[in-house]
N, C-alpha and C positions, 0 to 999 in steps of 0.2 A: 665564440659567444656562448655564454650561458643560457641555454637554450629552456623555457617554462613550460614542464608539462603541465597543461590543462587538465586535470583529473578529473573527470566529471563523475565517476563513482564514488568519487570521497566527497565531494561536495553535492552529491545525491543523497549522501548517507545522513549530512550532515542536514538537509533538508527537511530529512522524514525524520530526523529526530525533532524538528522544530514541529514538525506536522502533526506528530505524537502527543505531543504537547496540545496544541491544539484542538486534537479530538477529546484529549480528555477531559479539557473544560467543557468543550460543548458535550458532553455524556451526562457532567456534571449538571446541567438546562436539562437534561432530558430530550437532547438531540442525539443521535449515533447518525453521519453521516454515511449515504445511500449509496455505491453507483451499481447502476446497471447497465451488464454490457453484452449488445444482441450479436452473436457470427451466424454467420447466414455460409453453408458449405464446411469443405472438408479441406480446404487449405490450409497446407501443414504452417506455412508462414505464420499465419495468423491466428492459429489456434496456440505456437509456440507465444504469439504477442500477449494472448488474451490472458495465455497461462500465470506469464511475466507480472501481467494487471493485476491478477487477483489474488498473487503471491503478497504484489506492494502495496495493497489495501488489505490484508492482514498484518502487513506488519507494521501500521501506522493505527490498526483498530477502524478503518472503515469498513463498513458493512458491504460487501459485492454477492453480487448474483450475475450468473451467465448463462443467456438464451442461445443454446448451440439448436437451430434450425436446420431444417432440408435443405439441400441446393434448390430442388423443385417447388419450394415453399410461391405462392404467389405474392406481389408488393401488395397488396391490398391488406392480408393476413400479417403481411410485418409493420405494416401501418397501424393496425389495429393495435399491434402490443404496443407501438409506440404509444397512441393514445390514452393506452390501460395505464403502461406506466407516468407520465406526463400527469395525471390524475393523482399518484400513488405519492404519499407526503413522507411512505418510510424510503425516496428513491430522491438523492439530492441529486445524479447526474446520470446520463444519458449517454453511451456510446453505442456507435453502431461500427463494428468493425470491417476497414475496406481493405482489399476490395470486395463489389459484390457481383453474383452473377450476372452476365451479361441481360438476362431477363428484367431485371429488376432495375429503374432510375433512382441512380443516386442522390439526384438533386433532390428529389421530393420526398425520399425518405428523410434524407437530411432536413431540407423545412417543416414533415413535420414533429420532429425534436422541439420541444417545447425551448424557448428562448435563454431563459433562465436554467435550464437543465443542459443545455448545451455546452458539457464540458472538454469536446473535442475546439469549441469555437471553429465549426465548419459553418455556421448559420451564417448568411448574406447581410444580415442585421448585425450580428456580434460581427464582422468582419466591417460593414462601416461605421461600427462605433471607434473600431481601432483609425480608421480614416481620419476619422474627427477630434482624435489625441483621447478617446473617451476610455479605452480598453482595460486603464486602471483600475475603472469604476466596473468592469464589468468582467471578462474573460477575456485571456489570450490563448494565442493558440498555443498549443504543449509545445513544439518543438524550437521556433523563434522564439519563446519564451526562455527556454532553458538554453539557449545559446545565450540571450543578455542577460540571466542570472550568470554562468559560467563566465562571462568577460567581469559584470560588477564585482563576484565574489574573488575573481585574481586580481581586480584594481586594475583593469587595463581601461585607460580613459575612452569615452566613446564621442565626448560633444567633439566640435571641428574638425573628429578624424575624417579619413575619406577612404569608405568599406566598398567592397568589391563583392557583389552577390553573385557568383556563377549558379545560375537557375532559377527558374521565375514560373515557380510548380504554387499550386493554389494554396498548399498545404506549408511549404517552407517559403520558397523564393520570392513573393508578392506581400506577404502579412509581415514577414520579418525586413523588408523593403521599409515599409510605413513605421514599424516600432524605431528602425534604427533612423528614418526621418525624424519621428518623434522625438527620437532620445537627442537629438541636436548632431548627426552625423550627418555630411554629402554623402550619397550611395549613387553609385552606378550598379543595373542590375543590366546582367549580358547571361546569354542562350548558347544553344547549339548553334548558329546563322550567325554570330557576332563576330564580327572581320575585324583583326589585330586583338583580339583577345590576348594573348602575350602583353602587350603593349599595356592594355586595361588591366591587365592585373598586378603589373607591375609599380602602377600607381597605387595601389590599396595600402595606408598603413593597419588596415584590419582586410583582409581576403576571407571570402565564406564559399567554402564550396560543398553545391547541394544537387548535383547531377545523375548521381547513380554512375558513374564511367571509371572503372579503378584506374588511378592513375592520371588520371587528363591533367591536376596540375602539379607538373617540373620543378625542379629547381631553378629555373633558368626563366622563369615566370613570378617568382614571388620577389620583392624588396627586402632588401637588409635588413632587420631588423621587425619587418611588417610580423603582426599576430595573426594565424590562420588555422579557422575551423572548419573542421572537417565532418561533415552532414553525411556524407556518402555511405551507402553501406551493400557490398558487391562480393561475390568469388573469385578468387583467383584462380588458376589454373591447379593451385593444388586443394583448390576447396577451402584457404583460409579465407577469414574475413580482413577485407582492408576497404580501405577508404577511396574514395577518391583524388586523395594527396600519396604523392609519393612522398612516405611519412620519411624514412630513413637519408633522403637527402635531403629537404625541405627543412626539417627538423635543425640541420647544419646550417641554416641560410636565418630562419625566422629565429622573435625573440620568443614565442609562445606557439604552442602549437597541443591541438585538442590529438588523444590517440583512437584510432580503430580497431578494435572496440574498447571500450571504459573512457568515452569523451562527452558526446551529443546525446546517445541512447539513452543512458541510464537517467538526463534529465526531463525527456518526453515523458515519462511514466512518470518522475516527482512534481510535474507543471501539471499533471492530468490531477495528481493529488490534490494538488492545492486548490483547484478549481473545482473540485469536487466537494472541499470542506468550507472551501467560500461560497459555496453554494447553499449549502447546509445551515452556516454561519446567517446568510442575508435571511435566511428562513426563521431562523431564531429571534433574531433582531426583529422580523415583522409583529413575530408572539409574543417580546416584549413589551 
C-alpha cells in the first residue's frame, strides 16, 4: 500500500500564506492584528513554545508581545494584566501559556481571558459553544482544529467514518470528540482504563492518538487501510522526538498517516493564527 504522508508543515505553510493575505487586508481597515502572550516561569518547554509563537505571528504580520513573569509572581497580579489587556483594543487575542505554577489556578486565570480574546479556546463558554455545533461562529481550539484542517486539506472523508480518539485530555481529546461529532463522524473516545483497547482501535477507519506514551499504538492495533494521527509528542531513549505511533510499522499497515514531528505541531501554532486574525477581523467588522 501507498501509504499518504500527512505533511502538516507544508500544509502549515500553506495556511499562513493565506493568513498573510488576510492581515494584509485588515492593515489595509487599519486593523494590525494583536496577540498577547503571558509565560509565567522559567520552563524551557514553553518558553521554546512561546518562542515558536512569535516567530509565526511575524511571519504572517501579526502584532505579538510577550509577558515573561516570575514564577513567584502572585494570581491576582496575572489577573490584573489580564484585565489591562482584555481592555487593550491594539490586542486581538489572549494566551496564557501552561503549564502554570502550582501556586497559581488555572481555571480562573483562564475565565478571566476575555471571551472574545480567547484564542487558545480554553474558556468553559467557547468550549460550549463547540457543544452546540456553534464553534464555527466563534473559536476552536488550536489543536483538534488543525487535525480536521489536516484530514479536509488531504481529502480524507470524515462524515460516517468511525474515529478512534485515544485520550480524553481537556485540550485535545474531549473538544476534538465534539468537532468530529459535529463534522458527521461516530467517535469512540478511550483512556488509559479502557479494556480491549486493541479491539477499539482496530475498528477506527480514522484512529487519533493523543496520549503522550511513545509508542502505545502497534501495528497490530491499527485497520488496513485506516488514517492515523499522531497528537503525541515524547522522548525516546536517545532523546529523539516521536509520537505516540509506532510510525515505521503503522506507516506499512495505514493509508495516511501524520509524522513526528512536521504532522500535528506545526498546525496548533497556524489554528492559534487564525483565531487571532478572526479576532481582529470581528473587531473590524463591529467599526464598520
Amino acid at each position: 500500500m501507498d501509504t499518504k504522508i500527512l505533511d502538516g508543515k507544508k500544509i502549515a505553510q500553506e495556511l499562513k500564506t493565506e493568513i498573510k493575505s488576510e492581515v494584509l487586508r485588515l492593515k489595509e481597515k487599519g486593523i494590525v492584528p494583536g496577540l498577547a502572550v503571558i509565560i509565567v516561569g522559567e520552563d524551557s518547554a514553553s518558553k521554546i513554545y512561546v518562542k515558536n509563537k512569535k516567530r509565526a505571528c511575524e511571519e504572517v504580520g501579526i502584532s505579538s508581545e510577550v509577558y515573561e513573569l516570575e514564577e513567584k509572581i502572585s494570581q491576582e497580579e496575572i489577573i490584573k494584566l489580564i484585565t489591562k489587556l482584555n481592555k487593550d483594543e491594539t490586542i486581538s487575542g489572549i494566551l496564557v501559556q501552561l503549564p502554570l505554577p502550582k501556586h497559581i489556578d488555572k481555571e480562573k486565570i483562564i475565565l478571566a481571558i476575555d471571551l472574545k480574546k480567547d484564542v487558545d479556546c480554553f474558556h468553559p463558554e467557547n468550549i460550549g459553544k463547540i457543544f452546540l455545533g456553534l464553534g464555527q461562529e466563534f473559536f476552536l481550539p488550536c489543536t483538534p482544529a488543525g487535525i480536521l484542517e489536516i484530514l479536509k486539506r488531504s481529502e480524507i472523508e470524515i462524515i460516517g467514518k468511525d474515529v478512534v480518539i485515544v485520550g480524553r485530555s481537556n485540550i485535545v481529546g474531549k473538544p476534538l470528540a465534539l468537532m468530529m461529532i459535529n463534522a458527521g463522524a461516530t467517535v469512540t473516545v478511550c483512556n488509559s482504563k479502557t479494556k480491549n483497547l486493541k479491539e477499539k482501535c482496530l475498528g477506527a477507519d480514522i484512529l487519533i492518538s493523543a496520549v503522550g506514551h511513545a509508542g502505545l499504538i502497534t501495528a497490530d492495533m491499527v485497520k488496513q487501510g485506516a488514517a492515523v494521527v499522531d497528537v503525541g509528542m515524547n522522548r525516546n531513549n536517545e532523546g529523539k522526538l516521536v509520537g505516540d505511533v509506532d510510525f515505521s510499522e503503522v506507516s506499512k499497515i495505514a493509508s495516511a498517516i501524520t509524522p513526528v514531528p512536521g504532522g500535528v505541531g506545526p498546525m496548533t501554532v497556524v489554528e492559534l493564527l487564525k483565531n487571532t486574525v478572526k479576532s481582529a477581523k470581528d473587531f473590524a467588522d463591529k467599526l464598520s
